[in-house]
LUMPA-888677 format. One record per residue (C-alpha): residue number from 1; x negated, y negated, z negated. Coordinates in pm, 1 decimal. Example, Ala and Ser with C-alpha at 12.3 -4.5 7.8 and 13.67 -1.06 7.14 Angstrom:
BEGIN
SITE   seq         xx         yy         zz
SITE     1    -1230.0      450.0     -780.0
SITE     2    -1367.0      106.0     -714.0
***
This chain:
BEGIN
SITE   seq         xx         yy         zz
SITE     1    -9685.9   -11600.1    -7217.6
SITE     2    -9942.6   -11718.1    -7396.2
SITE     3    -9951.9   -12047.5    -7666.7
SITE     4   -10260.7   -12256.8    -7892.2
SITE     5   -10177.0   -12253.8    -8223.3
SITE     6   -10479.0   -12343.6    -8508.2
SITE     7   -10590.8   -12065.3    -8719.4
SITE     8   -10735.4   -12089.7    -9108.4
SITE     9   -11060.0   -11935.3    -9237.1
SITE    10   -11281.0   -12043.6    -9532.2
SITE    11   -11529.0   -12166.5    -9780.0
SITE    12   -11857.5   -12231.2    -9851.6
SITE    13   -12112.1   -12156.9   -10140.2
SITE    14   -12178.4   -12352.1   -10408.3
SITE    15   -12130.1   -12169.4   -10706.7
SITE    16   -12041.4   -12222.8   -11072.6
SITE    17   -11986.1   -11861.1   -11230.9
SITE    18   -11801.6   -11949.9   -11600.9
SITE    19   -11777.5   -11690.4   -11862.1
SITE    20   -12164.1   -11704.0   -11971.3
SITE    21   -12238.9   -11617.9   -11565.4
SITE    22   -12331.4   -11893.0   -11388.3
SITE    23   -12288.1   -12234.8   -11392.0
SITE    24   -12367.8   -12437.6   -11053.0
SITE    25   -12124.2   -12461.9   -10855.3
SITE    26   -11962.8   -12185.9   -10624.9
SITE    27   -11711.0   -12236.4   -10328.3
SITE    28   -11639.7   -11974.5   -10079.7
SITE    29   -11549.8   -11929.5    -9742.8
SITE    30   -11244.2   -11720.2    -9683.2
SITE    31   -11144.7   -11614.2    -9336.6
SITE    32   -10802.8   -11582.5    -9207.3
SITE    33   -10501.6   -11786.2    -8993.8
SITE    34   -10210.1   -12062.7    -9068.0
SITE    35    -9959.3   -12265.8    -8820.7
SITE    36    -9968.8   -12621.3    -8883.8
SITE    37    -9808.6   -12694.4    -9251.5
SITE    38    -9721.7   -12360.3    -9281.0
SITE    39    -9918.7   -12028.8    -9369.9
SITE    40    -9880.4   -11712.3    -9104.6
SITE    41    -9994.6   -11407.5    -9082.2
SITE    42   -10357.3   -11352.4    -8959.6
SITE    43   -10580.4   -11117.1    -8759.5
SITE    44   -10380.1   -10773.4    -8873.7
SITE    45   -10312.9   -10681.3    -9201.2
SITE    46   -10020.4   -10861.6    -9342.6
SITE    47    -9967.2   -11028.8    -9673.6
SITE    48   -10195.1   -11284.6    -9542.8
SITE    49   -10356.2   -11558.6    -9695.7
SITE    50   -10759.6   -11744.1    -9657.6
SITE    51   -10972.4   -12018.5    -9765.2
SITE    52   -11232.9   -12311.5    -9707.3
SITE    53   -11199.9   -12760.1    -9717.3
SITE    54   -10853.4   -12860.3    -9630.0
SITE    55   -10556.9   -12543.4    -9618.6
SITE    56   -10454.3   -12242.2    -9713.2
SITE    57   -10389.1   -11982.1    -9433.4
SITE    58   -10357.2   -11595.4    -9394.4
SITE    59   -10485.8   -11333.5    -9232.9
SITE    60   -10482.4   -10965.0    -9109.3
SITE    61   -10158.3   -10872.8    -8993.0
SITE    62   -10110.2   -10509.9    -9172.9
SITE    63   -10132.2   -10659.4    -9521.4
SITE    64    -9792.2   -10818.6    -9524.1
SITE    65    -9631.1   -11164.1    -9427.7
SITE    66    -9632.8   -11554.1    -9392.9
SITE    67    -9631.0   -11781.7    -9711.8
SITE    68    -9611.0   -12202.5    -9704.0
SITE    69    -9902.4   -12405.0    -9637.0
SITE    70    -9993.8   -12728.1    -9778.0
SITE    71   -10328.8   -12914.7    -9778.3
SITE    72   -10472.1   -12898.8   -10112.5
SITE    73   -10709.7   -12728.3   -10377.0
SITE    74   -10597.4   -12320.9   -10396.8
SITE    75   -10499.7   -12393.4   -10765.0
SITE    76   -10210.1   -12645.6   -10684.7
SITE    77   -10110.8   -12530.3   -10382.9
SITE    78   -10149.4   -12231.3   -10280.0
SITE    79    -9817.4   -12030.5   -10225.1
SITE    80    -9798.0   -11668.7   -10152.0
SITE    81    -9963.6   -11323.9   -10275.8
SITE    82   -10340.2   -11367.0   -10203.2
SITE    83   -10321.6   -11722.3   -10289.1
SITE    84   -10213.0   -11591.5   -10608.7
SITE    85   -10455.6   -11361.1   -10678.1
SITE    86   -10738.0   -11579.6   -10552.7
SITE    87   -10629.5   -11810.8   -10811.3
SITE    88   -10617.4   -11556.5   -11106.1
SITE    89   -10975.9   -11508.7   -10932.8
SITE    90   -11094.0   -11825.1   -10974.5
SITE    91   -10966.5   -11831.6   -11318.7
SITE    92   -11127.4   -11503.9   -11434.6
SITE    93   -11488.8   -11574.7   -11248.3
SITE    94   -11528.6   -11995.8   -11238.9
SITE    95   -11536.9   -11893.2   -10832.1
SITE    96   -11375.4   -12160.4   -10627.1
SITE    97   -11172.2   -12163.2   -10280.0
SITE    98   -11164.9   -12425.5   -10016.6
SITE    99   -10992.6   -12427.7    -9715.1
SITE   100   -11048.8   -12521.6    -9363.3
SITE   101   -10846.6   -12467.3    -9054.5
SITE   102   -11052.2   -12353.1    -8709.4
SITE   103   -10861.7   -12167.2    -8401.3
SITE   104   -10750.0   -11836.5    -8463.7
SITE   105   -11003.1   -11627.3    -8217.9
SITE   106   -11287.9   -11710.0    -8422.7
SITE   107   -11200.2   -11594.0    -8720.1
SITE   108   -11332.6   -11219.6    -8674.2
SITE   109   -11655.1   -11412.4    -8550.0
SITE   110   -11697.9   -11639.8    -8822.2
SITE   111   -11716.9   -11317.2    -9078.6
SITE   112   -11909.6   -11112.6    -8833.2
SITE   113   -12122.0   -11422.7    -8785.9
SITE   114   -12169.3   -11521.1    -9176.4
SITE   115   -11945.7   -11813.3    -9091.3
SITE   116   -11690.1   -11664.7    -9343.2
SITE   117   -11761.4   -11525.1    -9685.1
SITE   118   -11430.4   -11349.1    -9748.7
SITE   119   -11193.8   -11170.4    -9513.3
SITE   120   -10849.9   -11156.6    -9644.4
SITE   121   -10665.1   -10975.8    -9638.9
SITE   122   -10770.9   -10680.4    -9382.5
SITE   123   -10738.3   -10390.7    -9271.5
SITE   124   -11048.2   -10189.3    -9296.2
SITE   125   -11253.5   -10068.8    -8938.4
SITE   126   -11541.3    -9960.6    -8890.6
SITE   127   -11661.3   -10271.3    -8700.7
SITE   128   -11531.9   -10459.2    -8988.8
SITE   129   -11782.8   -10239.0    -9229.5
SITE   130   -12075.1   -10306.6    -9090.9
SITE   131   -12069.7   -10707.1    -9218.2
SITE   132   -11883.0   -10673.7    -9526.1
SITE   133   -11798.7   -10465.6    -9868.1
SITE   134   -11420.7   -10358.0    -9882.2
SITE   135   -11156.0   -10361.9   -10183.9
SITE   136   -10826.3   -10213.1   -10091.6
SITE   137   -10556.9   -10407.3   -10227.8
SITE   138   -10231.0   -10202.4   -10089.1
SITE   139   -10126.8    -9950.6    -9837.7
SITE   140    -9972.0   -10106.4    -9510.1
SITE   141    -9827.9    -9963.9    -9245.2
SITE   142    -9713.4   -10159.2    -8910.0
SITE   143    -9387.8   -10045.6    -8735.4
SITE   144    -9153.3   -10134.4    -8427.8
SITE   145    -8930.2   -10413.7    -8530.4
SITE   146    -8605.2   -10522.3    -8320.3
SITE   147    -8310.4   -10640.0    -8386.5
SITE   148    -7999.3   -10420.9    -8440.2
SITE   149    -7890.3   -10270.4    -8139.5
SITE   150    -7711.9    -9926.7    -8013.5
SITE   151    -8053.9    -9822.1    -7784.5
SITE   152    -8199.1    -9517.0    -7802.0
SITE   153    -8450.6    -9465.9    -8097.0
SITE   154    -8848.3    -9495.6    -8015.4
SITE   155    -9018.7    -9256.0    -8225.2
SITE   156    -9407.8    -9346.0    -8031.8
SITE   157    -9617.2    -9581.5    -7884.4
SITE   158    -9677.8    -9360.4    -7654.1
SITE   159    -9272.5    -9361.2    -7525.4
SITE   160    -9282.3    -9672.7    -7572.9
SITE   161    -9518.3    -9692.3    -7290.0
SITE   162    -9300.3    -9491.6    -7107.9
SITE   163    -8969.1    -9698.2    -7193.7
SITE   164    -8981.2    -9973.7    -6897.7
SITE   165    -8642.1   -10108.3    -6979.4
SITE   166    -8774.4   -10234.6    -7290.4
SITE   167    -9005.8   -10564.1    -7336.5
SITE   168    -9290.2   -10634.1    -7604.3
SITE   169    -9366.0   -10945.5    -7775.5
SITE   170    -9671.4   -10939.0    -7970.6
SITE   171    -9924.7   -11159.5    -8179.7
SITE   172   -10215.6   -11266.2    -7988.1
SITE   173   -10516.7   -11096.7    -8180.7
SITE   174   -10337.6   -10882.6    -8381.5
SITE   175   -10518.4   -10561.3    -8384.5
SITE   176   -10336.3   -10196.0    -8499.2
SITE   177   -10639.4    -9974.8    -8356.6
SITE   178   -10650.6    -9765.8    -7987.9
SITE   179   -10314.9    -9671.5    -7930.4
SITE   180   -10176.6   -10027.4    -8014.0
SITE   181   -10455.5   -10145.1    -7768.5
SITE   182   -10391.3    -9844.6    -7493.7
SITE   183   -10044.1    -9963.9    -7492.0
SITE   184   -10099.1   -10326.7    -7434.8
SITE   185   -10278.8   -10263.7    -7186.8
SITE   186   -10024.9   -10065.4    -6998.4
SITE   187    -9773.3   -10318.1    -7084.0
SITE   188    -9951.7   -10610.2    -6907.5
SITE   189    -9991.9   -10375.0    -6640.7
SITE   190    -9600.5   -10264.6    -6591.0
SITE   191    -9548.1   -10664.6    -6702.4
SITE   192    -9355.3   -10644.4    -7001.9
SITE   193    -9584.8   -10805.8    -7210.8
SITE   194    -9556.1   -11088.0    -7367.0
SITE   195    -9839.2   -11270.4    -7604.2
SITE   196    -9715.8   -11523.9    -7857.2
SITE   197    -9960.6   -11717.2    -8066.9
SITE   198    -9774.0   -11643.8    -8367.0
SITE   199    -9484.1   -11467.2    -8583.3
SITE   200    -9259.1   -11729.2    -8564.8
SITE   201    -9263.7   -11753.3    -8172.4
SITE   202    -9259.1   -11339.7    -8181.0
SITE   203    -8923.8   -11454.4    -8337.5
SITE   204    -8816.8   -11698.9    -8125.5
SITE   205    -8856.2   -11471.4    -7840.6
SITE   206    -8637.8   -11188.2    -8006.1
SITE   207    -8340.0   -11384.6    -8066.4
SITE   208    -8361.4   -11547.0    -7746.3
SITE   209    -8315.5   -11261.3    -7596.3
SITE   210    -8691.4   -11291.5    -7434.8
SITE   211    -8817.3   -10967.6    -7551.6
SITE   212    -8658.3   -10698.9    -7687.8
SITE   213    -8931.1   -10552.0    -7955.0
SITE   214    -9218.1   -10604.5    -8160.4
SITE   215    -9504.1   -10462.4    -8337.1
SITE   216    -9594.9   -10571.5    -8657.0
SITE   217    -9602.6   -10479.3    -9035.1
SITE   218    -9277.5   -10568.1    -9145.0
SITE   219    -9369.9   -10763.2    -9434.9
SITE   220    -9536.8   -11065.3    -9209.8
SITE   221    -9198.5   -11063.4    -9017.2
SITE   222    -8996.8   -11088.2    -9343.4
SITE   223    -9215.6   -11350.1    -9473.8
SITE   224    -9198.4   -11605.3    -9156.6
SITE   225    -8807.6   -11545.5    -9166.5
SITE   226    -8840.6   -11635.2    -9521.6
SITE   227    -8950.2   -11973.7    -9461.0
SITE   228    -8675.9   -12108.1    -9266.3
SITE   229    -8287.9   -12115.0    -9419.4
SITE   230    -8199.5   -12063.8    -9031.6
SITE   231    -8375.5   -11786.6    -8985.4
SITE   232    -8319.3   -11563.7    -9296.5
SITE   233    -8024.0   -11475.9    -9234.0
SITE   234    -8178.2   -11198.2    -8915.3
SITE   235    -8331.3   -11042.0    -9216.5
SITE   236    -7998.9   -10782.3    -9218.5
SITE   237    -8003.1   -10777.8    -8833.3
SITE   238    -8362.6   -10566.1    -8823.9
SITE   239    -8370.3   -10219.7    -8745.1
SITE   240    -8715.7   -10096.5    -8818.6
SITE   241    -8864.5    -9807.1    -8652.9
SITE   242    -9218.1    -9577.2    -8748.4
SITE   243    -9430.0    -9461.6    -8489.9
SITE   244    -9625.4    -9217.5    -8503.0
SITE   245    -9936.4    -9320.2    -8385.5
SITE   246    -9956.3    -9572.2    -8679.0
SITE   247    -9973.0    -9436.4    -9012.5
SITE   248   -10026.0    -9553.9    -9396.3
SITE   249   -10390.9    -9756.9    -9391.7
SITE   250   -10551.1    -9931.8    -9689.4
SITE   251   -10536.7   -10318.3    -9682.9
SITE   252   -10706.3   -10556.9    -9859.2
SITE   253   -11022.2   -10742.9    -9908.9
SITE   254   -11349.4   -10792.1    -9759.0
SITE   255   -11691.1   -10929.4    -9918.8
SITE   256   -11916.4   -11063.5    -9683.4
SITE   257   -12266.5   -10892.8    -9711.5
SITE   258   -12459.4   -11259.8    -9633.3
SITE   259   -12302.0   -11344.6   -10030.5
SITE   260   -12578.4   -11317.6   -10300.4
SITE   261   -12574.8   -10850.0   -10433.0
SITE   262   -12448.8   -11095.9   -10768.4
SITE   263   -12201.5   -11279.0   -10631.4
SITE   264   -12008.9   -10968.5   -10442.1
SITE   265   -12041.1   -10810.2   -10765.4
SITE   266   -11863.0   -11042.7   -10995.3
SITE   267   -11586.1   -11066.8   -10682.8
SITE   268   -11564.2   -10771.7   -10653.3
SITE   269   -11552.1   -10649.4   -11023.5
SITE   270   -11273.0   -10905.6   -11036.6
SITE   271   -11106.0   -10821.4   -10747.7
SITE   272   -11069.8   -10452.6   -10832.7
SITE   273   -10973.8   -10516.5   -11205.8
SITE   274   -10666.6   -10691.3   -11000.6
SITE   275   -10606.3   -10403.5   -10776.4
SITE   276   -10638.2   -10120.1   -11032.0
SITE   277   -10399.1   -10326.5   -11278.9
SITE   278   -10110.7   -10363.0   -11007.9
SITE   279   -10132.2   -10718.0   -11031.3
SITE   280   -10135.6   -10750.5   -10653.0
SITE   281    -9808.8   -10531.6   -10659.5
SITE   282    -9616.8   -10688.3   -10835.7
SITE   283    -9704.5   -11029.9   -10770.2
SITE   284    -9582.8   -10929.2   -10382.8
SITE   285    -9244.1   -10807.3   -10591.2
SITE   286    -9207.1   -11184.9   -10714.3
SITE   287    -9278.5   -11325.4   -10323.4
SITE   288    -9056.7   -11071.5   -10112.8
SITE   289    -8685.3   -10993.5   -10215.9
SITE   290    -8620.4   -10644.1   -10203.8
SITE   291    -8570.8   -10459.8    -9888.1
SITE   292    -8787.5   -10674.0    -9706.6
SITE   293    -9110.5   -10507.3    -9732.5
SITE   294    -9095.5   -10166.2    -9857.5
SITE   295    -9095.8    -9955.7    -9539.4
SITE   296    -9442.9   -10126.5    -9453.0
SITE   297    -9571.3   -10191.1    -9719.8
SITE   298    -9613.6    -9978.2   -10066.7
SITE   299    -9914.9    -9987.2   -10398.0
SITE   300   -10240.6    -9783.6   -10415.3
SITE   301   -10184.9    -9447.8   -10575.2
SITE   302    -9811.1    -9418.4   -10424.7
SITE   303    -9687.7    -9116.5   -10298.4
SITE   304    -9754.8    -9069.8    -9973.9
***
């Protein structure tokens, strides 16, 4: 089953660089995806957040989670752990973030296409690399997510395939590399797919009893639960399991190449100052209780 739901991404350049850099005015494009009124995860990363003229949204499901949305400038409204860092951003550099909301599939497009000037947050491919600089941020993992039951463990995508009495809900255009995509396509094949436009529906599904698993990083599920006093509560109910086709990647932040060599560099100097100085780690401590993120989520430089 298959829903519309509106997608975030971006913001445009005009520039105004403080600190002695520049001074006319800069606004950037920021690619990612939000629900109406409230911010979901994005294309597959996970701690998910983007920009341009009207929202803030997230992005890239691996990263790590949903955060609230509101209509507004980044610096009064922006909720969540990118939105938070683009703002200490902005603050350090004079860089500005608008937001504007466009449907979900064309979000990879838009930053292939130029039409974005920041993909956040991501996880880095190699089709990704060829438009854009990257700046990991974290290490992200996606796992199977369920909730509590007595069935037998899964331990692979690959029995997973193989487990027909089980049923897969999944995020339309979320993206975990070959094997996730080898296995959706033998799920829509022995029908036991199903395709929601976003977490929240994933969720739905679950507790309806209208699928029995997901895929996801954990972190995005924890964050749309999160949201919603109803729903917080399944937060104890999830049994979380790794597979072993999808191991520890970096996630985190991509420069578009179409930005001016200067521009890229003053993002990314800033960008990486944040990174190295676990500012993006512990800012995701302040969002996410404990317990809801660790097993998909963990800094740069941890132990592997």
């Amino acid at each position: 089953m298959e829903r519309q739901e509106d997608d975030v991404t971006s913001a445009q350049s005009h520039r105004q660089f403080r600190h002695g850099r520049e001074k006319d005015e800069h606004v950037f494009r920021v690619a990612g995806r939000a629900r109406r009124g409230r911010l979901g995860p994005g294309a597959d990363a996970g701690v998910g957040d983007a920009v341009r003229g009207g929202g803030l949204l997230a992005a890239d499901p691996r990263a790590g989670g949903a955060h609230r949305h509101e209509r507004g400038d980044l610096g009064r409204r922006g909720r969540g752990v990118y939105p938070d860092l683009l703002r200490k951003v902005s603050a350090e550099t004079g860089c500005q973030f608008e937001f504007v909301v466009v449907p979900r599939a064309r979000v990879e497009a838009m930053f292939a296409a130029s039409g974005a000037d920041v993909l956040v947050p991501a996880t880095r491919t190699s089709q990704r690399d060829l438009h854009g600089d990257f700046i990991p941020m974290m290490k992200a993992r996606p796992m199977l997510i369920s909730l509590s039951s007595d069935r037998a463990p899964v331990e692979s995508l690959a029995e997973l395939g193989e487990r027909r009495e089980l049923r897969v809900a999944v995020v339309r255009g979320f993206d975990y590399g070959e094997p996730y995509q080898d296995l959706l396509r033998t799920l829509k094949a022995q029908r036991r797919l199903v395709v929601e436009a976003d977490v929240a529906a994933v969720v739905r599904a679950l507790e309806r009893n209208l699928a029995d698993v997901t895929v996801m990083a954990p972190s995005i599920l924890a964050g749309t639960l999160l949201q919603d006093s109803k729903t917080r509560p399944l937060l104890d109910r999830l049994r979380l399991e790794a597979m072993a086709e999808l191991t520890w990647t970096d996630s985190g932040i991509y420069l578009s190449r179409h930005l001016p060599a200067k521009d890229r560099e003053v993002l990314g100097d800033a960008l990486e100052r944040n990174s190295r100085s676990g500012t993006v780690w512990k800012t995701l401590q302040k969002h996410y209780p404990a317990g809801s993120y660790e097993e998909g989520l963990k800094a740069l430089g941890a132990p592997k």
